[in-house]
Backbone bond lengths (Angstrom), bond angles and torsions (degrees), N, CA, C in turn:
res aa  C-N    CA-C-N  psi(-1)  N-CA   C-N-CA  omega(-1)  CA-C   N-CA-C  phi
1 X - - - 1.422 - - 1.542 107.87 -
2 X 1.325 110.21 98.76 1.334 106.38 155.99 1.673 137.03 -115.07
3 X 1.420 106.16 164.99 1.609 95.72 -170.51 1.855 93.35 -122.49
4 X 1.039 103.70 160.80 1.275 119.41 178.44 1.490 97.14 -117.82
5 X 1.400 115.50 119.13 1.692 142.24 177.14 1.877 96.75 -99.47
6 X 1.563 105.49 96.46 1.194 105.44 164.50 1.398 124.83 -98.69
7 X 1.097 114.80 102.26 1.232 124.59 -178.46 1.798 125.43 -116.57
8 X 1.815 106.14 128.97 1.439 120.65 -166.01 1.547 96.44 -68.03
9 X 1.268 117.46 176.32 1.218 117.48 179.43 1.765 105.30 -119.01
10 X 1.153 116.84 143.74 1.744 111.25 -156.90 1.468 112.06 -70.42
11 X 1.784 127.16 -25.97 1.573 108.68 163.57 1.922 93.25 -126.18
12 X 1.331 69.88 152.56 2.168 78.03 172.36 1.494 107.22 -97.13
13 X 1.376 110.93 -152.41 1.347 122.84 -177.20 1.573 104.32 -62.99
14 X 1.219 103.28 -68.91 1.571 111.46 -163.69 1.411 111.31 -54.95
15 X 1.294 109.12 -21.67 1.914 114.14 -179.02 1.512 116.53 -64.66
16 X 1.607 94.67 -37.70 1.715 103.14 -173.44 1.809 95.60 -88.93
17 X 1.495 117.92 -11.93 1.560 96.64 173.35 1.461 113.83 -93.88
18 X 1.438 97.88 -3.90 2.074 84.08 170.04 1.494 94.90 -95.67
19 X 1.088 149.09 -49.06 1.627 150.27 145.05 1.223 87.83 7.78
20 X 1.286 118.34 -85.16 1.502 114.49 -158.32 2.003 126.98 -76.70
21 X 1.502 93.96 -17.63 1.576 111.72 168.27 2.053 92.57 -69.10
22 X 1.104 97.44 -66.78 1.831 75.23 -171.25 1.168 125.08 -101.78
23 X 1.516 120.35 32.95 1.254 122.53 122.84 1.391 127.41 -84.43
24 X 1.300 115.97 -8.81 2.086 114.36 131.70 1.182 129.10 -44.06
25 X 1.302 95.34 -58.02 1.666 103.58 178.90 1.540 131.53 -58.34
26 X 1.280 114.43 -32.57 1.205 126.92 167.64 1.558 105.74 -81.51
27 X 1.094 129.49 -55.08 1.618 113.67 -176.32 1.570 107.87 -52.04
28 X 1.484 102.90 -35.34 1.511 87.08 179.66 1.835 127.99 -89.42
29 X 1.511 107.25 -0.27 1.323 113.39 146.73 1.424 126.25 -65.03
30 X 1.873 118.36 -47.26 1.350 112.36 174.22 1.655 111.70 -68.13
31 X 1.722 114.08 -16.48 1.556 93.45 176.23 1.529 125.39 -74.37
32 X 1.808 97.18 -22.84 1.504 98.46 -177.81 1.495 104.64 -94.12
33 X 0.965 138.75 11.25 1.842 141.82 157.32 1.749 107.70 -84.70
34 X 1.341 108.44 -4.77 1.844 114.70 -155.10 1.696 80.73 -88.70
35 X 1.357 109.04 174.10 1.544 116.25 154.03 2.037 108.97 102.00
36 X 1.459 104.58 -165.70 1.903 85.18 159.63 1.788 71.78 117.76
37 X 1.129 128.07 -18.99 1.514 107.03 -147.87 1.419 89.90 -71.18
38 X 1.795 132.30 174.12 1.222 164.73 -174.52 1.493 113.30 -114.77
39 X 1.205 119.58 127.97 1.988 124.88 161.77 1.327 88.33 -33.09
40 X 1.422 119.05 -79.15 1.408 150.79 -151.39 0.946 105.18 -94.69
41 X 1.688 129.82 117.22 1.555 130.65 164.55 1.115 117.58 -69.80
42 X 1.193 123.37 3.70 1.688 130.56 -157.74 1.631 97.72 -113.37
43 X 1.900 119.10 -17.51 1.354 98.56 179.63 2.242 90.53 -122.09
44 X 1.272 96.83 150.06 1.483 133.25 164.60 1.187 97.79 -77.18
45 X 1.952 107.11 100.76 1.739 104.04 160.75 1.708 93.38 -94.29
46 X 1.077 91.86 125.65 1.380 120.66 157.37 1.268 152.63 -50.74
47 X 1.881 96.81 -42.29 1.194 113.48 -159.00 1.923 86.77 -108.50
48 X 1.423 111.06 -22.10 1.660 116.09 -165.77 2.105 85.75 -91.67
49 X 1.036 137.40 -22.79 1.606 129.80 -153.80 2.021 84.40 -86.26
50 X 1.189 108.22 -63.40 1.218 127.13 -168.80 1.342 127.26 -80.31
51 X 1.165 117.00 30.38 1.853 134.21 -140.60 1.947 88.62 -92.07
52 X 1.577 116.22 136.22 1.441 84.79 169.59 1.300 128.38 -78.99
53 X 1.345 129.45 12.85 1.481 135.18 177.81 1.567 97.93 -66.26
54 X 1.910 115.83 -52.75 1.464 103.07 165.19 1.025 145.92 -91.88
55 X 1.174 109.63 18.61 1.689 122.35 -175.91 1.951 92.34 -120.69
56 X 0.807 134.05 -15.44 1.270 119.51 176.74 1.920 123.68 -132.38
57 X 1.009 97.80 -41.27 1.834 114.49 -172.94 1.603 96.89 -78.22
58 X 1.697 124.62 -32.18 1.399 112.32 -170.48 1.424 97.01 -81.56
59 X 1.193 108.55 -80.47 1.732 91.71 -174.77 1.487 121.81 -31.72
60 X 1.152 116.99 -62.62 1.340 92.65 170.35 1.552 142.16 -25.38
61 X 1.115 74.61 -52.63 1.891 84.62 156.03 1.190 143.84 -61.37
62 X 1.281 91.94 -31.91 1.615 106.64 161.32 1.680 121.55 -72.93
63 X 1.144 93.31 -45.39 1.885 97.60 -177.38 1.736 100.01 -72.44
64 X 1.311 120.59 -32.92 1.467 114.58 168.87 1.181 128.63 -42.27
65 X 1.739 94.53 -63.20 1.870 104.22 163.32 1.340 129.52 -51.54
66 X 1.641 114.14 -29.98 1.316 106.52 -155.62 2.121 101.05 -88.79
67 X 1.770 73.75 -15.79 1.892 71.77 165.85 1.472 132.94 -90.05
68 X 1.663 119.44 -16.36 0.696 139.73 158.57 1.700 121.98 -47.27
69 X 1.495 108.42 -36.68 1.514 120.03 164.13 1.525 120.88 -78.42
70 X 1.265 82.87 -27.54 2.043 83.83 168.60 1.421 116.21 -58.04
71 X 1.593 83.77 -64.93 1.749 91.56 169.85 1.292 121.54 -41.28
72 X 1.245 105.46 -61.67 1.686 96.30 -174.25 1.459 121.14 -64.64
73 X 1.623 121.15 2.53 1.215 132.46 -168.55 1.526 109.98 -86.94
74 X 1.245 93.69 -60.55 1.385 132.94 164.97 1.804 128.41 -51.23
75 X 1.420 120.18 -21.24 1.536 132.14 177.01 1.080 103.62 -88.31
76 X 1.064 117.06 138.69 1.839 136.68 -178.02 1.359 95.90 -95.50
77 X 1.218 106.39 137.55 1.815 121.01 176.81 1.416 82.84 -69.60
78 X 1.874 91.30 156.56 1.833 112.14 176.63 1.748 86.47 -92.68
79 X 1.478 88.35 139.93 1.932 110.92 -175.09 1.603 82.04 -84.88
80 X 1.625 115.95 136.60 1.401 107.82 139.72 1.778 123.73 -100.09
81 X 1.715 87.49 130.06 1.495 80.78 -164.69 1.446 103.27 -110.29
């Protein structure tokens, strides 16, 4: 007597390629938040610390990605039936 245990597997292909699309997305928010350094430690750039690429466009990027992993966390593989 045997039984056959069919069982789906919990992410498919496409799960691990948005997985991996916004874990792009976020590295490339923390790369454009990265940086700030000075020639001179002695002067405060100002205009490079506070730039809106890092005060506004990175996070964004970050909260983009980090939803992007939800999603892909969160989507049920398509059953073929």
């Amino acid at each position: 007597m045997s039984t056959t245990n069919k069982t789906t597997p919990l992410f498919s292909k496409e799960n691990f390629i948005l997985m991996l699309v916004g874990g792009l997305v976020i590295a490339l928010g923390m790369f454009l938040m990265s940086g700030g350094k000075s020639e001179d430690p002695n002067v405060f750039a100002n205009n490079e610390v506070y730039s809106s690429t890092r005060i506004t466009l990175a996070p964004i990027l970050i909260v983009v990605g980090l939803l992007i992993e939800v999603y892909a966390i969160f989507k049920k593989p398509k059953t073929a039936a």
